[in-house]
C-alpha positions as CSV (number, residue, x, y, z in Angstrom):
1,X,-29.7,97.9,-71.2
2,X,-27.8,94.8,-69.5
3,X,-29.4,91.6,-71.0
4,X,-31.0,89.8,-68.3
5,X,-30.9,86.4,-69.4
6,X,-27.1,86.2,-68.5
7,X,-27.7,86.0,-64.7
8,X,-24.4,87.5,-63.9
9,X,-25.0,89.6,-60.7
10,X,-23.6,92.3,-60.3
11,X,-22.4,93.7,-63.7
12,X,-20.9,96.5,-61.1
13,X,-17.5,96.2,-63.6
14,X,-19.7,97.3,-66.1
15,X,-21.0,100.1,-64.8
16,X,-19.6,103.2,-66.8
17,X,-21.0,101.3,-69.7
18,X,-24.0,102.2,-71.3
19,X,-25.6,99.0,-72.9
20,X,-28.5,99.8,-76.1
21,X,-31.9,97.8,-76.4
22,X,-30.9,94.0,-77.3
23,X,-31.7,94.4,-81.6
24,X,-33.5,91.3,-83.2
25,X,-34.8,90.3,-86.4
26,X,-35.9,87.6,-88.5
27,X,-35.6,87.0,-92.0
28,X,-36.8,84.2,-94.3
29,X,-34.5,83.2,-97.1
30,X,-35.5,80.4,-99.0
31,X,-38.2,79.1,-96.8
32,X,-34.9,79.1,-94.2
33,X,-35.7,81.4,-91.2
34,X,-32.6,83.1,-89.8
35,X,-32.9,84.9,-86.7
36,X,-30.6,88.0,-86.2
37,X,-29.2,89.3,-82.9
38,X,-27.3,92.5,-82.3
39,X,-26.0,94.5,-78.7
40,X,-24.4,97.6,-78.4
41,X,-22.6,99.3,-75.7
42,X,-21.1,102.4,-75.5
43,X,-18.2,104.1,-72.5
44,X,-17.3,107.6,-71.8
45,X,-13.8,107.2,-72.2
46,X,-13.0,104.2,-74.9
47,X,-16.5,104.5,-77.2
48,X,-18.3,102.1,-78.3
49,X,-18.4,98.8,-79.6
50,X,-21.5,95.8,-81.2
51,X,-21.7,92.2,-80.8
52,X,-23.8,90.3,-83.1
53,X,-24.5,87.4,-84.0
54,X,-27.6,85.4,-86.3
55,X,-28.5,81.7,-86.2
56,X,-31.0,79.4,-86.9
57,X,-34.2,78.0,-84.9
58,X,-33.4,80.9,-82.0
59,X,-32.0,84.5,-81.4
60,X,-28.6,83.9,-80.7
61,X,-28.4,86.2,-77.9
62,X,-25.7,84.3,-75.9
63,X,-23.3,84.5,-79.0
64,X,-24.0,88.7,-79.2
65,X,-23.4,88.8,-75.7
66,X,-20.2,86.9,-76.2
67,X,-18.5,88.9,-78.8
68,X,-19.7,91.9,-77.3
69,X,-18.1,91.8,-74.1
70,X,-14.9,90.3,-76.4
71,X,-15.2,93.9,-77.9
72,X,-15.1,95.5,-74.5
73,X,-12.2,92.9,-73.3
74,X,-10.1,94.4,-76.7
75,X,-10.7,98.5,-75.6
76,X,-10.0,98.2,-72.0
77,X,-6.5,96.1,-73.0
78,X,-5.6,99.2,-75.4
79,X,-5.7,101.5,-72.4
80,X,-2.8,99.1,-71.1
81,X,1.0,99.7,-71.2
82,X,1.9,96.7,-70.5
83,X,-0.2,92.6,-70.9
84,X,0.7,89.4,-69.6
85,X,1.4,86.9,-71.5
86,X,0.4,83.3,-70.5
87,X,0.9,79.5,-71.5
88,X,-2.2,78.6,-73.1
89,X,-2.7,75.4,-71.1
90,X,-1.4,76.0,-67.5
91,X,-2.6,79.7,-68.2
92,X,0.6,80.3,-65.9
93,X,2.3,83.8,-66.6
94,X,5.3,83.7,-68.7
95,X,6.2,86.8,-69.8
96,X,5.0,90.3,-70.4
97,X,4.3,92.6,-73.9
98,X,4.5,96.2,-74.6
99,X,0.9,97.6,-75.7
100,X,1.7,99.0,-78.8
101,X,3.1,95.7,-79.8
102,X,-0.4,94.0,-78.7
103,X,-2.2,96.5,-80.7
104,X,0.0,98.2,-83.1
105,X,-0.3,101.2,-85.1
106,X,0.5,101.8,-89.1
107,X,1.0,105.5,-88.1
108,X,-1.0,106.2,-91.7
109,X,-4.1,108.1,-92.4
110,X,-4.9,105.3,-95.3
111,X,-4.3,102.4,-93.0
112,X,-5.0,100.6,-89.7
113,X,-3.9,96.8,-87.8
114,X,-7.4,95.2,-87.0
115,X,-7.6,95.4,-83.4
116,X,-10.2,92.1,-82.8
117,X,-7.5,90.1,-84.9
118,X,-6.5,86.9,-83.2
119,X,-9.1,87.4,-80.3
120,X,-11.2,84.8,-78.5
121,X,-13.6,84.5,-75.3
122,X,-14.2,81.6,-73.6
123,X,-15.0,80.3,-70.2
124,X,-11.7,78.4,-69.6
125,X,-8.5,79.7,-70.8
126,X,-7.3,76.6,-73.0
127,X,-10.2,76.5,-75.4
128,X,-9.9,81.0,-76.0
129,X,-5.9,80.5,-76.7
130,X,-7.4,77.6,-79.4
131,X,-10.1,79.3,-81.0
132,X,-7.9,82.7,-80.6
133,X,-5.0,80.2,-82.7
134,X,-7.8,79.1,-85.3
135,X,-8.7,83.0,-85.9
136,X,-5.3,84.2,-86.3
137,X,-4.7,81.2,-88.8
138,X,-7.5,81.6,-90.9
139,X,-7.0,85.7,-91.6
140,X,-3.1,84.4,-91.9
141,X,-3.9,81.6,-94.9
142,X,-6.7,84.1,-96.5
143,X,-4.1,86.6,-97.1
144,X,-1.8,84.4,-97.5
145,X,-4.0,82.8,-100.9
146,X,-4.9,86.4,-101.7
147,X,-0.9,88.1,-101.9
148,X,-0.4,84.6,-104.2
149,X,2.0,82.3,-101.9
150,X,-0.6,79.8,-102.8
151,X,-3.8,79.0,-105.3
152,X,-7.1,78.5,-103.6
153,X,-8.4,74.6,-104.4
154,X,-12.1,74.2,-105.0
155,X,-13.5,72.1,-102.9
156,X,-16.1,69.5,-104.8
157,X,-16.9,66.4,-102.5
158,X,-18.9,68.6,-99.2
159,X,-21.9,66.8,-97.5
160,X,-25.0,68.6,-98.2
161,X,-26.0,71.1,-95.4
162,X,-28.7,73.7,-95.4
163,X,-27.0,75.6,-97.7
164,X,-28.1,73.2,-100.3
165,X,-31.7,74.7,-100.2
166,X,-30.3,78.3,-101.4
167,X,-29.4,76.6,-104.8
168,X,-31.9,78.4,-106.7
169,X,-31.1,81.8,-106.3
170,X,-26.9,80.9,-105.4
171,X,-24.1,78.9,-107.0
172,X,-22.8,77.7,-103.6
173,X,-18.9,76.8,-103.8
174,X,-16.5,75.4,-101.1
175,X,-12.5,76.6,-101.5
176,X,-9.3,75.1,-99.8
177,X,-7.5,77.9,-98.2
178,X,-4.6,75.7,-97.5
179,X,-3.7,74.3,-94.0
180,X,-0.6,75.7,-91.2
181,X,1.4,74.1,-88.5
182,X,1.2,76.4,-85.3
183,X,3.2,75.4,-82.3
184,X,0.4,75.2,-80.0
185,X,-1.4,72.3,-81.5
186,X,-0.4,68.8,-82.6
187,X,-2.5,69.5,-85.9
188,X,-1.7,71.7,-88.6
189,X,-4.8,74.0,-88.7
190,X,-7.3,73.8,-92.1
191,X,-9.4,77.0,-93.5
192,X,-12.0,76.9,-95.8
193,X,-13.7,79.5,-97.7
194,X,-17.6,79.3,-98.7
195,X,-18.8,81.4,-101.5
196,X,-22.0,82.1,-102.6
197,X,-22.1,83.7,-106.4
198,X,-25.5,85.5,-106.8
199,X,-27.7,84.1,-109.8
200,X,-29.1,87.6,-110.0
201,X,-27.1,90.9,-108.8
202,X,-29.9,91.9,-106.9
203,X,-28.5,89.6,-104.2
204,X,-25.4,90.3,-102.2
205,X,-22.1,88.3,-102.7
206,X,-21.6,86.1,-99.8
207,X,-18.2,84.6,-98.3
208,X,-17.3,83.5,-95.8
209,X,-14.3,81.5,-93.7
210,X,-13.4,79.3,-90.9
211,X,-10.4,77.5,-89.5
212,X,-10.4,73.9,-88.1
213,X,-7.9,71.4,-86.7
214,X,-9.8,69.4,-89.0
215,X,-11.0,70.4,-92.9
216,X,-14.9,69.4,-91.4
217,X,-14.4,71.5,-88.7
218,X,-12.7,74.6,-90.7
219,X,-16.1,73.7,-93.0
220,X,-18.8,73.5,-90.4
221,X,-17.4,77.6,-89.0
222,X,-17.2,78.4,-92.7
223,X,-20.7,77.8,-93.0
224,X,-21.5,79.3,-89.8
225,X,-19.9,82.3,-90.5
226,X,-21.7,81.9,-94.3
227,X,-25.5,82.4,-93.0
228,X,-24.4,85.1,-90.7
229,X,-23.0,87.2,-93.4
230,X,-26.3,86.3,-95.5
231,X,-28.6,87.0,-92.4
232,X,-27.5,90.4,-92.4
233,X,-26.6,91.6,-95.7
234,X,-29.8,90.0,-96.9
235,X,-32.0,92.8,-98.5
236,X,-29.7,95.5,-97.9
237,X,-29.2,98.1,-100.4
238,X,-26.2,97.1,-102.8
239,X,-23.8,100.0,-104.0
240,X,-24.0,101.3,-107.0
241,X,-20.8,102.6,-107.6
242,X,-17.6,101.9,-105.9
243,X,-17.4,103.2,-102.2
244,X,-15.2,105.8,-100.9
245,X,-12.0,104.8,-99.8
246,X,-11.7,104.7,-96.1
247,X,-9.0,102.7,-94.1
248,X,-11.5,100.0,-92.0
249,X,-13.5,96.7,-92.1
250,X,-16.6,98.5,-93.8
251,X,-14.9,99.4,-96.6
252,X,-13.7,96.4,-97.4
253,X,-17.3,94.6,-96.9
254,X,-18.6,97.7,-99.2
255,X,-16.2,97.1,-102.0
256,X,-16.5,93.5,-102.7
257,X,-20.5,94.0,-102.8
258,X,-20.2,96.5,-105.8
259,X,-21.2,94.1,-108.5
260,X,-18.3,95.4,-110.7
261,X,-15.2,94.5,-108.5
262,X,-17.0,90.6,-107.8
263,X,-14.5,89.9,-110.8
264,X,-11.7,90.4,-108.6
265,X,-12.9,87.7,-106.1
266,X,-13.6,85.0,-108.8
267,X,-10.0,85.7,-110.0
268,X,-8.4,85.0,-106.8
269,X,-10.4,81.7,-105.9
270,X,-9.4,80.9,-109.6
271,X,-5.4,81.1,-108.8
272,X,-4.9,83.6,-111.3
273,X,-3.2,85.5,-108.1
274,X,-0.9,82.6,-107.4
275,X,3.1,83.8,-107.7
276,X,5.8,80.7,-107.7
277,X,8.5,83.4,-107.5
278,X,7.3,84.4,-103.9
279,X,9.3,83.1,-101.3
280,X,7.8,80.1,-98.7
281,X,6.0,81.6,-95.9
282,X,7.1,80.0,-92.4
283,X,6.7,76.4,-91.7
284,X,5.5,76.8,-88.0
285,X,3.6,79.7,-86.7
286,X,5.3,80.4,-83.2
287,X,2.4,81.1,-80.8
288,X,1.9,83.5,-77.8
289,X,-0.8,84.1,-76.0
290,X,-2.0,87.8,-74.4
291,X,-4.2,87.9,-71.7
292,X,-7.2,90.2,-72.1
293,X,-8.9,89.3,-69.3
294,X,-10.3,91.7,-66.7
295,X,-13.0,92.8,-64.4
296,X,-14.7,93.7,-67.6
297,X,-14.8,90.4,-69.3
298,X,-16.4,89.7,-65.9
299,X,-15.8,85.5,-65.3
300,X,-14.8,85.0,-69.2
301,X,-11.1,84.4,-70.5
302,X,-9.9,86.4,-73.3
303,X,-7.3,85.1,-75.5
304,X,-5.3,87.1,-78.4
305,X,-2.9,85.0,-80.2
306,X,0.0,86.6,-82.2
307,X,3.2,85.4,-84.0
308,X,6.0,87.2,-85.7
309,X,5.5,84.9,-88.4
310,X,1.9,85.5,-89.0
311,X,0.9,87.9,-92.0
312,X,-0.9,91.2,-90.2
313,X,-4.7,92.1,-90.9
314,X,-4.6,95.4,-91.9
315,X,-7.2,97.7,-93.5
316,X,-6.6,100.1,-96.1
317,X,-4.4,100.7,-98.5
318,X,-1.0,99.1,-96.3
319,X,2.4,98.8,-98.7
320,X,4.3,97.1,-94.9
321,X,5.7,93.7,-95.2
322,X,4.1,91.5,-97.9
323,X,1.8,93.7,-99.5
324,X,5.0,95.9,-100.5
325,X,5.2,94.4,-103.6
326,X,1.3,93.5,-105.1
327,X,-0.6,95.7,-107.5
328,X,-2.2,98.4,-106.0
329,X,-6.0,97.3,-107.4
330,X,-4.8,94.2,-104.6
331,X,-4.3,96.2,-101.4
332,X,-8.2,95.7,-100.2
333,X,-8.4,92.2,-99.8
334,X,-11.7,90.6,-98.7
335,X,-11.4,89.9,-94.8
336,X,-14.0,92.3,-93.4
């Protein structure tokens, strides 16, 4: 089922796609009502993909519609051989990248490159390549904090938000994830980390991140991104033992809800990860800019940004690059 509420007429681009009902839900946490939003959509030939999204006071329908036909925009580029690249302000075309470098492969059964890393829709060109840069930067600093190039910094002075009213049942703790030039935009790019440490293990531990060209900004997404991850892993069963191994985003959500392996978070917000005999990551992230635009993103832009320079998101158990060297209980870290 096409939403309606889009008015975009036809959707005949979209036509070998079969769309599932719109899901919705509410849930109450804390006399805080948060109101879930979920689409579906499946094709013959690539399979299928979600776009969900939760928020308060409404059904965020727009913001599921947004990431799902993101999702699309990310399995119709796969198909291609070759992508354009383009200057993320003129939008003019500047050069051209191989698909398998847009979407690489680990060639391993116990790992995989996250496909969606880097990725952002937006109606005008400019603001995808930003909020594509801000994406890549945050996974980049996370792993960055989490291989031990740097120590996590707790966060104390943070206006009260709604987050405040969970205080009961959650310790609620802001983190400094460090901040990184890119050579796109004039300010170096901030990402903070929100945690919320369960006061009784029958609720879910929550974090969350976001990237800024500002800490307040990088705080607000945090947040955001905070009461999404609540919304929907609020009152779901927890595991009870540690999950199967399996090389993808799930996995690494699963893992880090067994209660057992939260001690593994708390160390690396404490530092204890930190390693002054690693060498200094790059300065200046050197950024390019892949179209993903098509028919199928109908009149949206989609922007993935990449750098050499950047640290990969990959899931599983990956030993490339600058995981070569960490302990092996390390090599799930907690993007999912």
């Amino acid at each position: 089922m096409k939403p309606r509420s889009f008015g975009v007429d036809p959707f005949s681009s979209l036509d070998a796609w079969t769309f599932e009902p719109v899901f919705r839900e509410k849930t109450q946490i804390e006399e805080v009502d948060i109101f879930l939003c979920g689409m579906q959509a499946h094709h013959p030939k690539w399979g299928g993909v979600v776009g969900s999204s939760a928020n308060h006071g409404a059904y965020p329908e727009n913001s599921a519609w947004y990431e799902l036909v993101e999702r699309i925009a990310i399995l119709k580029a796969i198909q291609e051989k070759q992508l354009f690249l383009r200057d993320p302000q003129s939008e003019k075309i500047i050069g051209t990248i191989d698909g398998t470098k847009a979407f690489p492969s680990t060639f391993s059964d116990e790992a995989q490159y996250a496909k969606s890393n880097g990725v952002a829709l937006f109606n005008a060109w400019p603001e995808a390549c930003r909020r594509a840069t801000l994406e890549l930067v945050e996974r980049h600093l996370i792993l960055a904090s989490w291989i031990g190039y740097h120590k996590p910094e707790r966060i104390t002075q943070v206006p009260q938000t709604e987050l405040s009213r969970l205080e009961r049942i959650y310790r609620v703790e802001h983190y400094n994830l460090g901040t990184q030039r890119v050579s796109s935009l004039a300010a170096p790019v901030a990402v903070t980390a929100v945690v919320l440490w369960p006061k009784d293990p029958k609720h879910p531990l929550i974090y969350a991140f976001g990237g800024g060209e500002t800490r307040a900004e990088s705080i607000v997404k945090a947040e955001t991104e905070t009461w999404q991850r609540l919304g929907f892993l609020w009152g779901e069963e927890l595991p009870q033992s540690e999950p199967e191994f399996a090389p993808n985003q799930l996995y690494h959500q699963e893992l880090y809800l067994f209660t057992k392996q939260h001690g593994r978070i708390e160390s690396w917000l404490s530092g204890a990860f930190f390693n002054p005999k690693l060498p200094a990551l790059a300065p200046l992230l050197s950024m390019k800019f892949i179209d993903l635009s098509s028919d199928q993103t109908l009149h949206f832009k989609v922007a993935k940004a990449i750098a050499e320079e950047a640290i990969p998101l990959v899931f599983g158990k990956w030993r490339g690059g600058v995981f070569a060297g960490i302990d092996a209980d390390r090599l799930i870290h907690p993007i999912a």
